[in-house]
C-alpha positions as a Markdown table, in Angstrom:
| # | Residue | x | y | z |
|---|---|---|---|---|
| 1 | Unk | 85.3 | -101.6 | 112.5 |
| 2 | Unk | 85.3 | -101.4 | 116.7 |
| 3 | Unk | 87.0 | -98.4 | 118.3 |
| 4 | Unk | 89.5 | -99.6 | 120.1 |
| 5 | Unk | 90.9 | -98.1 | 123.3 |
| 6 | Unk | 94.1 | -96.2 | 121.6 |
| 7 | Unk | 91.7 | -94.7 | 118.9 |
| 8 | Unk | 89.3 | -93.2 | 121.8 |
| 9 | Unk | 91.8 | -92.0 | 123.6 |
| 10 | Unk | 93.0 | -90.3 | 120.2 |
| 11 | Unk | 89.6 | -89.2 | 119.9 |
| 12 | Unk | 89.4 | -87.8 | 122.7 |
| 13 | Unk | 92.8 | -85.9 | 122.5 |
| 14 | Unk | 94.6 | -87.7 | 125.6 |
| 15 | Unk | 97.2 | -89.2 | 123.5 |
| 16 | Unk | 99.3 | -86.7 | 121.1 |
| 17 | Unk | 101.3 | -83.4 | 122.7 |
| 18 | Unk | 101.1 | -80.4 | 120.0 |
| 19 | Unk | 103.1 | -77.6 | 120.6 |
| 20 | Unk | 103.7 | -78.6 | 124.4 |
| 21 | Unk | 100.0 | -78.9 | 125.1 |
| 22 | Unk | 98.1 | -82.4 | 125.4 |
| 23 | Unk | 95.9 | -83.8 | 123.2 |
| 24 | Unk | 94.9 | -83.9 | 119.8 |
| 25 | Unk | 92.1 | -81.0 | 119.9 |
| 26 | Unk | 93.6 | -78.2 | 122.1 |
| 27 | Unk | 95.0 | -76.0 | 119.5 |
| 28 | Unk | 91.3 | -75.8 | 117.5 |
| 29 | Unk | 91.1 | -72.7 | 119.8 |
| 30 | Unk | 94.3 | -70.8 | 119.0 |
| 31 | Unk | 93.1 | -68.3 | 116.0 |
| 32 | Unk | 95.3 | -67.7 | 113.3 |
| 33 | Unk | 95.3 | -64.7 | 110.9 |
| 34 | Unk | 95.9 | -64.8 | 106.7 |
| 35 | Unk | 94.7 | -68.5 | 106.7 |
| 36 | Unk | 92.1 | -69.5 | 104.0 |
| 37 | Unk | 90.1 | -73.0 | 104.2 |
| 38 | Unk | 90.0 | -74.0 | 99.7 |
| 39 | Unk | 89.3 | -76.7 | 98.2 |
| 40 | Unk | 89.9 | -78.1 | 94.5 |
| 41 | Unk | 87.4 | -81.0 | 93.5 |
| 42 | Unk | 85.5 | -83.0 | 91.0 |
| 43 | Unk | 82.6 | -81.8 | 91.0 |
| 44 | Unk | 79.9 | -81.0 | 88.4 |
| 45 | Unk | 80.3 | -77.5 | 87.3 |
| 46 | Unk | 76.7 | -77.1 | 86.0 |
| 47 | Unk | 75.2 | -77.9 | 89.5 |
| 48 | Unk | 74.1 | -81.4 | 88.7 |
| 49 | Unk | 75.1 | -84.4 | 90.3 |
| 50 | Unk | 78.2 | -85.5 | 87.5 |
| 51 | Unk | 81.0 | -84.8 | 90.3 |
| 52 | Unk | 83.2 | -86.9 | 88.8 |
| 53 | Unk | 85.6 | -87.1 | 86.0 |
| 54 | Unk | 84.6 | -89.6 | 83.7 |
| 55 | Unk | 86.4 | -92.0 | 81.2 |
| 56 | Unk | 89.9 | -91.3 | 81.6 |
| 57 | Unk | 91.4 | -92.9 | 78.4 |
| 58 | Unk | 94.5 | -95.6 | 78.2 |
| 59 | Unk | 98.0 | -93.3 | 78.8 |
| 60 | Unk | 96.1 | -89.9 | 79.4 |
| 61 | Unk | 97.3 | -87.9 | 82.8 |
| 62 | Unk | 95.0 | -85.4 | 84.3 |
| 63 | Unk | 95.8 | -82.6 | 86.4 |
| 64 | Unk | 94.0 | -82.5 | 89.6 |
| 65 | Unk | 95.1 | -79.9 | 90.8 |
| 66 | Unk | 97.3 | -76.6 | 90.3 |
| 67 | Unk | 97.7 | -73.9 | 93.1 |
| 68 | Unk | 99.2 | -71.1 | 93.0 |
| 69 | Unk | 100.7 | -69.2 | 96.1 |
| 70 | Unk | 101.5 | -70.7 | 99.5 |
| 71 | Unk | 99.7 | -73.0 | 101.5 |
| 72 | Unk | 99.0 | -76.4 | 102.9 |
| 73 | Unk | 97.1 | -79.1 | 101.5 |
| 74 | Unk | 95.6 | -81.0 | 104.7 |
| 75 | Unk | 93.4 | -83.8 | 103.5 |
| 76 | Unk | 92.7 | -85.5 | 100.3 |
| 77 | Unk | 89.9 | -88.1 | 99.0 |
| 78 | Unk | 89.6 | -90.1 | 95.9 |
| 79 | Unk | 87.5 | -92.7 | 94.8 |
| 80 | Unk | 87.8 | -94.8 | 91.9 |
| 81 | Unk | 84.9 | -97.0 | 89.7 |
| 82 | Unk | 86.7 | -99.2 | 87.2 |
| 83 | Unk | 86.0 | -102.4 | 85.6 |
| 84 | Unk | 89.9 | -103.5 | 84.8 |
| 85 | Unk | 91.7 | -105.8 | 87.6 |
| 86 | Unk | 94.1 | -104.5 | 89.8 |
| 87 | Unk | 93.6 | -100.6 | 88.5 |
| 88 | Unk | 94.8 | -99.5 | 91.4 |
| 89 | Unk | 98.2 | -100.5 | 90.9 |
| 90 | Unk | 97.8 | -98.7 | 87.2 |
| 91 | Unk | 97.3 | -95.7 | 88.1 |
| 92 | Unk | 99.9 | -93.3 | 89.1 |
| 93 | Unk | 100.0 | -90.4 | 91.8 |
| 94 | Unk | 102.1 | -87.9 | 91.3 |
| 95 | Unk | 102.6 | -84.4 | 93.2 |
| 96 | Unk | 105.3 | -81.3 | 92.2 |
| 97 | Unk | 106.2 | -78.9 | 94.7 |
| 98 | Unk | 106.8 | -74.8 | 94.0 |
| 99 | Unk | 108.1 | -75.9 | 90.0 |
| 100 | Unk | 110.1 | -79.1 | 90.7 |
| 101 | Unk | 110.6 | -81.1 | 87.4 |
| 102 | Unk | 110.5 | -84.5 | 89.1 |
| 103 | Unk | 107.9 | -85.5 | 91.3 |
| 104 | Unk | 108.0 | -85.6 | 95.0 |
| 105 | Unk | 105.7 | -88.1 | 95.5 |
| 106 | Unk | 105.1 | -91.2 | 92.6 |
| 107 | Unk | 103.2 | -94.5 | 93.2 |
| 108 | Unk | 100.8 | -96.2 | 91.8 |
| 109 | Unk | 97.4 | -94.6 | 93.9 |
| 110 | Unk | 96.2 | -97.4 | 95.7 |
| 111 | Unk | 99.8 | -98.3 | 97.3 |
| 112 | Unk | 100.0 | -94.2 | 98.2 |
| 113 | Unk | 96.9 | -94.8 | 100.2 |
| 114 | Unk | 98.1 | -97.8 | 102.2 |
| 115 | Unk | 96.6 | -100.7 | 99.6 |
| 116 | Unk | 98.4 | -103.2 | 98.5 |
| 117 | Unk | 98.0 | -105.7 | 96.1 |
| 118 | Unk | 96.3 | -103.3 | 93.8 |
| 119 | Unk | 93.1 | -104.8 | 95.8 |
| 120 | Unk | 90.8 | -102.2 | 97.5 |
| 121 | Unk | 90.0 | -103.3 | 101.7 |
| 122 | Unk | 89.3 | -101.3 | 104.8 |
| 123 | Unk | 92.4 | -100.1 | 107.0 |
| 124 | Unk | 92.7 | -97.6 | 109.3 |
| 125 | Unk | 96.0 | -95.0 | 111.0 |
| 126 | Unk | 96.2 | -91.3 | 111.8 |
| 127 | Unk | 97.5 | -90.2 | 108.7 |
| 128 | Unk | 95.8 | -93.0 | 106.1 |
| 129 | Unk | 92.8 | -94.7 | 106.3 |
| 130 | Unk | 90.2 | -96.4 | 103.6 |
| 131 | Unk | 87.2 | -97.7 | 103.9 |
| 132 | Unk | 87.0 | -100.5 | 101.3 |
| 133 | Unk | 87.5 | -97.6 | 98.4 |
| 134 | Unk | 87.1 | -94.0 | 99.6 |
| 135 | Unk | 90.6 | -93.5 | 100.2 |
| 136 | Unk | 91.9 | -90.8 | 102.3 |
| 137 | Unk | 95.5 | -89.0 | 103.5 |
| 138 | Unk | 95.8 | -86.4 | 106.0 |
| 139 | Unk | 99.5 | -85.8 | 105.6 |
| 140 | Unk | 100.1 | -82.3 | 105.5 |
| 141 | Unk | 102.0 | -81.2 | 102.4 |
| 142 | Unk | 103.2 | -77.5 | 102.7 |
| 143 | Unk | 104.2 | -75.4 | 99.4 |
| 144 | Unk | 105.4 | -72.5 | 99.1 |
| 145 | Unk | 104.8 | -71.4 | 95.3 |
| 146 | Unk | 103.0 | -74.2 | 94.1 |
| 147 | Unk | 101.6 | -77.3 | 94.1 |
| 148 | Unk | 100.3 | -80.0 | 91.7 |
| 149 | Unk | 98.8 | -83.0 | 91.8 |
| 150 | Unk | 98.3 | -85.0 | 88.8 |
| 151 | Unk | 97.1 | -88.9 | 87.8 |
| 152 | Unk | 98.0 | -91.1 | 84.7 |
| 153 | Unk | 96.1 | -94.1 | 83.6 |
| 154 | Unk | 98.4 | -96.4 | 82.7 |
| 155 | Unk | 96.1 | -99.2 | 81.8 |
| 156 | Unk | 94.7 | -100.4 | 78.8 |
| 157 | Unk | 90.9 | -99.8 | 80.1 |
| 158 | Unk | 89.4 | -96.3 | 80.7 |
| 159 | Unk | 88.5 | -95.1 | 84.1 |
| 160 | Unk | 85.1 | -95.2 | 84.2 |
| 161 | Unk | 84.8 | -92.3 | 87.2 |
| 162 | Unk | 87.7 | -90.8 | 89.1 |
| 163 | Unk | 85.8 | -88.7 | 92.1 |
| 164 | Unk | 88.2 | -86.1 | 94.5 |
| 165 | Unk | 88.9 | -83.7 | 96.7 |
| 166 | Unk | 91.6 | -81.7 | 97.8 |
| 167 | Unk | 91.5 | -79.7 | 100.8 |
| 168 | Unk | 94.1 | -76.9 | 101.6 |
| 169 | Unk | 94.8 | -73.6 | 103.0 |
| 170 | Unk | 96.1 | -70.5 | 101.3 |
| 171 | Unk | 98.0 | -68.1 | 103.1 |
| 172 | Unk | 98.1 | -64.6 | 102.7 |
| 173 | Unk | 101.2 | -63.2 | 101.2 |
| 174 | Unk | 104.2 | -61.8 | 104.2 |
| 175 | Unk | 101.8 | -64.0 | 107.1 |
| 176 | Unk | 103.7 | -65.9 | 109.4 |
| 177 | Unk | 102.0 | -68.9 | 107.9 |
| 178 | Unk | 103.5 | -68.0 | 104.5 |
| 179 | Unk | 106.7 | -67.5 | 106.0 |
| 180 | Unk | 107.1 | -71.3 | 107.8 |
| 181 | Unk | 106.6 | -72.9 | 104.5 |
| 182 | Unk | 109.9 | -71.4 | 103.6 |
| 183 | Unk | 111.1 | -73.7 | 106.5 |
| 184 | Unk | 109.3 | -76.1 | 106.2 |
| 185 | Unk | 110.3 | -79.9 | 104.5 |
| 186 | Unk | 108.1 | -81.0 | 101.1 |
| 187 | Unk | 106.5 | -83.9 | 101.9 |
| 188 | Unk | 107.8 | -87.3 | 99.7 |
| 189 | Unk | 106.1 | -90.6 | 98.7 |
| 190 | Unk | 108.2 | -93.2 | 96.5 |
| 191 | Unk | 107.2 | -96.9 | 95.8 |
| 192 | Unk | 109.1 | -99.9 | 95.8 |
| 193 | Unk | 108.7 | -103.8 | 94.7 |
| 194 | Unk | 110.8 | -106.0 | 94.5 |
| 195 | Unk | 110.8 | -110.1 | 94.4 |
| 196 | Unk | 113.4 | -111.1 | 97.1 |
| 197 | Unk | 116.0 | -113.0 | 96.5 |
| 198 | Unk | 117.3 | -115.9 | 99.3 |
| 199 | Unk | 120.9 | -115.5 | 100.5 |
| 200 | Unk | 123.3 | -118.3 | 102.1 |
| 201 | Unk | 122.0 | -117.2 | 105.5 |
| 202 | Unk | 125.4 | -115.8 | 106.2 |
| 203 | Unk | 125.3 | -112.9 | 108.9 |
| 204 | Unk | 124.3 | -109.7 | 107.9 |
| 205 | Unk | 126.3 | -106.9 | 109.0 |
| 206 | Unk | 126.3 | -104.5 | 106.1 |
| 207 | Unk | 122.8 | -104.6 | 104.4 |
| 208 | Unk | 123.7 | -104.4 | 101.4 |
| 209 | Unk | 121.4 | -107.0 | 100.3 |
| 210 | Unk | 118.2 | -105.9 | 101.9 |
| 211 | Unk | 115.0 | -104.8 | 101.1 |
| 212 | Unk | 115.2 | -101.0 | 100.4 |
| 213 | Unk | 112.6 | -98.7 | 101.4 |
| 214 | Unk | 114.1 | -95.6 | 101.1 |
| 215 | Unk | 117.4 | -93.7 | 99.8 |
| 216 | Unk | 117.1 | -90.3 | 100.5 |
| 217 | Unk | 120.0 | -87.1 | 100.3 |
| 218 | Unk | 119.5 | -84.0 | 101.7 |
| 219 | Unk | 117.9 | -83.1 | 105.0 |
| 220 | Unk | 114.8 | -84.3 | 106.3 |
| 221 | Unk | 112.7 | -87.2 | 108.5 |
| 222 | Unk | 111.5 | -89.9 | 107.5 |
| 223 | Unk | 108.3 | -90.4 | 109.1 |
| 224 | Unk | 106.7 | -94.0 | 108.2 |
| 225 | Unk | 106.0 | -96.9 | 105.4 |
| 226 | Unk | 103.3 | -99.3 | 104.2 |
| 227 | Unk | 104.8 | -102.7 | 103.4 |
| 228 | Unk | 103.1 | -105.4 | 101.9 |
| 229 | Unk | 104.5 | -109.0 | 101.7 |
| 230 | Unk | 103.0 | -112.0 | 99.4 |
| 231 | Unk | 104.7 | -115.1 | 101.2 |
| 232 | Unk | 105.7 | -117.3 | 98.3 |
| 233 | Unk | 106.8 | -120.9 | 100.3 |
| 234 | Unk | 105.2 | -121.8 | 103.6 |
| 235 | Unk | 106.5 | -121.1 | 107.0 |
| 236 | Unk | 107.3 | -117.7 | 108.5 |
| 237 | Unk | 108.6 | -114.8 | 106.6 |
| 238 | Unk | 109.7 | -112.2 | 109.6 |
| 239 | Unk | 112.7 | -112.5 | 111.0 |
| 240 | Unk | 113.9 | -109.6 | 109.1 |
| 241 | Unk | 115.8 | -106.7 | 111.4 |
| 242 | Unk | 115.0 | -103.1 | 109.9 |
| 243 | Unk | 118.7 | -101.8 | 109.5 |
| 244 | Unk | 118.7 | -97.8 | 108.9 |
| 245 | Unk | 121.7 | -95.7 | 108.0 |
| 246 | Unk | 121.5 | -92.6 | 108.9 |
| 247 | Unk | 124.0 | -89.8 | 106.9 |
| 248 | Unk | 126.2 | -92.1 | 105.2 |
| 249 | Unk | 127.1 | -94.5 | 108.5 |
| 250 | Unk | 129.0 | -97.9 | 107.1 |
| 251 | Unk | 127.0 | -99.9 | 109.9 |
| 252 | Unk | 123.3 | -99.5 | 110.9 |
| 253 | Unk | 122.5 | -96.3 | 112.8 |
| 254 | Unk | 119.6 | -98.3 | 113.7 |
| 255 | Unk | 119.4 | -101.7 | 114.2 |
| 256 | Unk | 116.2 | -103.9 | 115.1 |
| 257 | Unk | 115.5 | -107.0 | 116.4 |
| 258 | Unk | 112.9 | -108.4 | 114.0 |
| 259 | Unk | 110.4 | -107.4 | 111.4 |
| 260 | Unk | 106.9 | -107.6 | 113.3 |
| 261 | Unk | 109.1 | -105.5 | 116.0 |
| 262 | Unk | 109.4 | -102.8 | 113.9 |
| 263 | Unk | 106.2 | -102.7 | 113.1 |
| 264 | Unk | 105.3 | -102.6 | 116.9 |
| 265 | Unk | 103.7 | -106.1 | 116.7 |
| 266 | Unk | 105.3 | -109.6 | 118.4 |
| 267 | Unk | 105.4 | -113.0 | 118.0 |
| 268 | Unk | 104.8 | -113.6 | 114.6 |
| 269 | Unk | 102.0 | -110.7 | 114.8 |
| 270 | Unk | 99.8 | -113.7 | 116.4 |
| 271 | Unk | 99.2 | -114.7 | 113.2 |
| 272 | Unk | 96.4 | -117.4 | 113.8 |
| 273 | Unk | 94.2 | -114.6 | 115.7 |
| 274 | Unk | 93.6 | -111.4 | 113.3 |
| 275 | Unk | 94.3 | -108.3 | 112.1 |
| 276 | Unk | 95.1 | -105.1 | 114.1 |
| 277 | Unk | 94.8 | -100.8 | 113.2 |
| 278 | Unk | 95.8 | -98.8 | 115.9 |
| 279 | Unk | 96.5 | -95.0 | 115.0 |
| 280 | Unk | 100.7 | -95.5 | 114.2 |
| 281 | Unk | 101.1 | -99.4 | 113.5 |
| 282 | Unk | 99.3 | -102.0 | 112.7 |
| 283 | Unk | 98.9 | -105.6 | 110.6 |
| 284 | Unk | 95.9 | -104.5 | 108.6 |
| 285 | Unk | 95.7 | -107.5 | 106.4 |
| 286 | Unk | 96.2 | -111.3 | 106.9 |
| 287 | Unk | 97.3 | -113.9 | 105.0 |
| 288 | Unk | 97.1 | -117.2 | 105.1 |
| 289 | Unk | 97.9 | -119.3 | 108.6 |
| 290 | Unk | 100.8 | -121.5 | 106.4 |
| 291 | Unk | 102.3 | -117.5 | 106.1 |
| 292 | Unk | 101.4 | -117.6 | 102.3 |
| 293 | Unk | 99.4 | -115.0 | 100.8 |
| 294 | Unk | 99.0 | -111.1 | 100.9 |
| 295 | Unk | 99.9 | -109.4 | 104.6 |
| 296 | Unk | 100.1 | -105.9 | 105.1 |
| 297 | Unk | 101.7 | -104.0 | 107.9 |
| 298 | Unk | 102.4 | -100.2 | 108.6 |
| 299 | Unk | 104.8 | -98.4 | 110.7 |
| 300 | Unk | 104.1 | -94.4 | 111.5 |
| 301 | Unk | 106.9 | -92.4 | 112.9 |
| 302 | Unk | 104.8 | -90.0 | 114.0 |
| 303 | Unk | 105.7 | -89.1 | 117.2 |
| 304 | Unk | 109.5 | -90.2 | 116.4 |
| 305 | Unk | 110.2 | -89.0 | 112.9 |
| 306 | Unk | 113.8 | -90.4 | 112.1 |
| 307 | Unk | 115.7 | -87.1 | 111.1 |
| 308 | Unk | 119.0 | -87.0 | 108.8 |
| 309 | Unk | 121.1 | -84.2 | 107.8 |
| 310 | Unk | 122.6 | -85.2 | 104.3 |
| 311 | Unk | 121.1 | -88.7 | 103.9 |
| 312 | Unk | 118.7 | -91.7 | 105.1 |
| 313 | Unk | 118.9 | -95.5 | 104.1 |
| 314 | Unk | 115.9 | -97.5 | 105.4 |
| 315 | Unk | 116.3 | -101.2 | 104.7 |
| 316 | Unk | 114.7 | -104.5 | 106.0 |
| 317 | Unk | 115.8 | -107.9 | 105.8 |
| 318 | Unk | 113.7 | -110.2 | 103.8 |
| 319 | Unk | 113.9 | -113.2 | 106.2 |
| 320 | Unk | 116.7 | -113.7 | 109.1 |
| 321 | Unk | 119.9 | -112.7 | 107.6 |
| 322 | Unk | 117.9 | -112.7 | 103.9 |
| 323 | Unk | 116.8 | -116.3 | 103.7 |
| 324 | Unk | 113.5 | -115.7 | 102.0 |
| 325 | Unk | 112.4 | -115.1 | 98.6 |
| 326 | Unk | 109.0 | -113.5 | 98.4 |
| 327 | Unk | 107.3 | -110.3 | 97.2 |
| 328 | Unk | 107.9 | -107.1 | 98.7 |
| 329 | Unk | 106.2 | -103.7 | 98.0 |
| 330 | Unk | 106.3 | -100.7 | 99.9 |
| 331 | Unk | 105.8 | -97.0 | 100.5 |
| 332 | Unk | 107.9 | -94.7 | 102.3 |
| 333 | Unk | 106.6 | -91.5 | 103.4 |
| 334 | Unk | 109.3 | -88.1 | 104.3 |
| 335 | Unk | 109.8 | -85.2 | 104.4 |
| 336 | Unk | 112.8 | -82.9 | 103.2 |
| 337 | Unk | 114.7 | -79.8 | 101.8 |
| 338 | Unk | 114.6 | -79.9 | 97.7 |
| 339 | Unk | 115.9 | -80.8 | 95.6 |
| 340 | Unk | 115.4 | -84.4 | 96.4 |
| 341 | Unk | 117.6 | -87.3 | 95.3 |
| 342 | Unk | 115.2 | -88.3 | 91.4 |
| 343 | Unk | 113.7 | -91.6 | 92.0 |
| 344 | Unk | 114.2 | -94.3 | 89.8 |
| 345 | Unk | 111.7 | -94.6 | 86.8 |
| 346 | Unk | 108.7 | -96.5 | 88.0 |
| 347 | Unk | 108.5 | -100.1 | 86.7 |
| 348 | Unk | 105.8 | -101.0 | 83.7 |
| 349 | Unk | 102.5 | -102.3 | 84.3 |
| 350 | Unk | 103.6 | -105.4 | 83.7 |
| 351 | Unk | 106.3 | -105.4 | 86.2 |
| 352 | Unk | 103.8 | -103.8 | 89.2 |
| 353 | Unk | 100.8 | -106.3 | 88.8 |
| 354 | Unk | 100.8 | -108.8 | 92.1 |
| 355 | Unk | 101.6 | -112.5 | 91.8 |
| 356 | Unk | 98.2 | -114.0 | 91.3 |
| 357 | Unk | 99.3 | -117.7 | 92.6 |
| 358 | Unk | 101.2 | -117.4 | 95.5 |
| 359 | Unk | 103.6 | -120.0 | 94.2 |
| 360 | Unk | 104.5 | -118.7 | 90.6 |
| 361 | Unk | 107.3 | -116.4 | 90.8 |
| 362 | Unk | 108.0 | -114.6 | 88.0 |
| 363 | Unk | 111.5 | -114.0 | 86.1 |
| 364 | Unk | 112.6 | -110.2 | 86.0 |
């Protein structure tokens, strides 16, 4: 994959203010007291070379990791050997912050990391990226009692090897660190699917009938999604204006102008050319040119996280005015206050698998 330009400059640290100073690397300097660098991982406990967990049975859940304390966790990396199809839409990612009972984040792994399709490909942003399948996320997830991260294999084959590591940092009871996680939002993940249904193409006003990303109450920012699109008929598939009500607003807070616009792209994302990863959108996989097919897009609001005080709506139309019936998946990424409005229960196996002919729809 080529550098681009934007990525350099990223690289560099021209791009991104922190804290009212320019670029991405001038805080490395700043010191900070009562902060520990840990890490929980897979691997092999005798000193041999068996860092991996291995044969993760049909229906058993694993816990990854359980800290205790306050802290951080800054980067994670899995990588996954399996023999059964599409295993990365059967297993599931959850995380529980400071004693929740209902997870803050839940999705099946591959989709948490960006992948859709349950197919394993190289993408690239600031907070995601995967090169074909070492999967990483550098979303920072503060806690300030605990945090756990756990897996279930919900398909009928074992996991052969399930590799890992999670990166964090502890801070010292009473630091100042300690003390902002109190403040702080708990990061959220939730997955959605959902085979469109095509409307009479009236006007649109109240979205009501659009593709959900997100329903969130309590107070928070939402601060990106992953959405993946199978087109099931020929011809274009955009058209779609993001509509977002923010704390409980009747009409759209916001209201866009198409769906490659939200995701910083144009004209049909140039469709016929290629695909694009620059660090907070991109079109990171094509289809076919007749718009059938898998495409992926993403959309980081990294720089302007969408805030809410008692409740977020993201929706996108699923053609102009919600013509189109195709196959929609998606993960929206936030953070909040707890307790968080329970997601609904994640669908079966059956019900997550993609569409293996573009032109077979099935009946839910």
């Amino acid at each position: 994959m080529r550098i681009g330009a934007v990525w350099l400059m990223v690289l560099l640290g021209a791009v991104v203010p922190v804290r009212g100073q320019v670029g991405l690397l001038r805080n490395l300097a700043n010191l900070r007291e009562g902060v520990k660098r840990l890490r929980v991982s897979s691997y092999d406990r005798t000193g041999g070379n068996h860092d991996f967990l291995e044969n993760i049975g049909p229906g058993q859940r694993v816990v990854l990791a359980d800290i205790r304390g306050s802290g951080t966790i800054t980067h994670i990396w899995m990588t996954i050997a399996s023999d059964e199809r599409y295993y990365l839409r059967r297993i599931v990612l959850r995380a529980y912050w400071d004693d929740e009972t209902d997870p803050s984040i839940e999705a099946p792994i591959g989709d948490f990391f960006g992948l859709g399709f349950g197919e394993p490909y190289y993408w690239a942003s600031v907070p995601l990226a995967v090169a074909d399948r070492a999967l990483n996320c550098f979303f920072p997830m503060p806690f300030s009692r605990r945090a756990r991260i756990e897996i279930e294999n919900q398909g009928a084959q074992p996991v052969k090897a399930f590799y890992y590591q999670i990166d964090y940092e502890s801070y010292a009871p009473g630091s100042a660190e300690a003390l902002a996680t109190e403040r702080q939002g708990r990061f959220h993940a939730w997955w959605n699917r959902q085979i469109t249904k095509a409307t009479d193409g009236r006007p649109n006003l109240d979205g009501a009938q659009n593709y959900l990303i997100l329903d969130a109450a309590g107070r928070g920012q939402y601060v990106g999604v992953v959405l993946h699109i199978q087109g099931l008929a020929t011809d274009w598939w955009g058209e779609g204006d993001d509509m977002i009500f923010i704390d409980g607003d009747a009409k759209p807070t916001l209201n866009g102008t198409g769906l490659e616009d939200y995701f910083c792209g144009a004209w049909n994302f140039n469709l016929l050319n290629r695909e694009y990863n620059f660090p907070y959108f991109g079109y990171s996989r094509k289809g076919n040119a007749d718009y059938t097919g898998r495409h992926s897009m993403y959309r980081f609001h990294i720089e302007d996280p969408i805030t809410f005080d008692r409740s977020l709506r993201v929706t996108i139309e699923h053609g102009h005015a919600n013509d189109r019936s195709d196959d929609y998946s998606s993960v929206a990424y936030w953070y909040q206050t707890e307790p968080h409005k329970r997601f609904p229960p994640l669908p079966p196996v059956a019900e997550r698998l993609p569409i293996d002919r573009w032109n077979v729809v099935p009946i839910r």
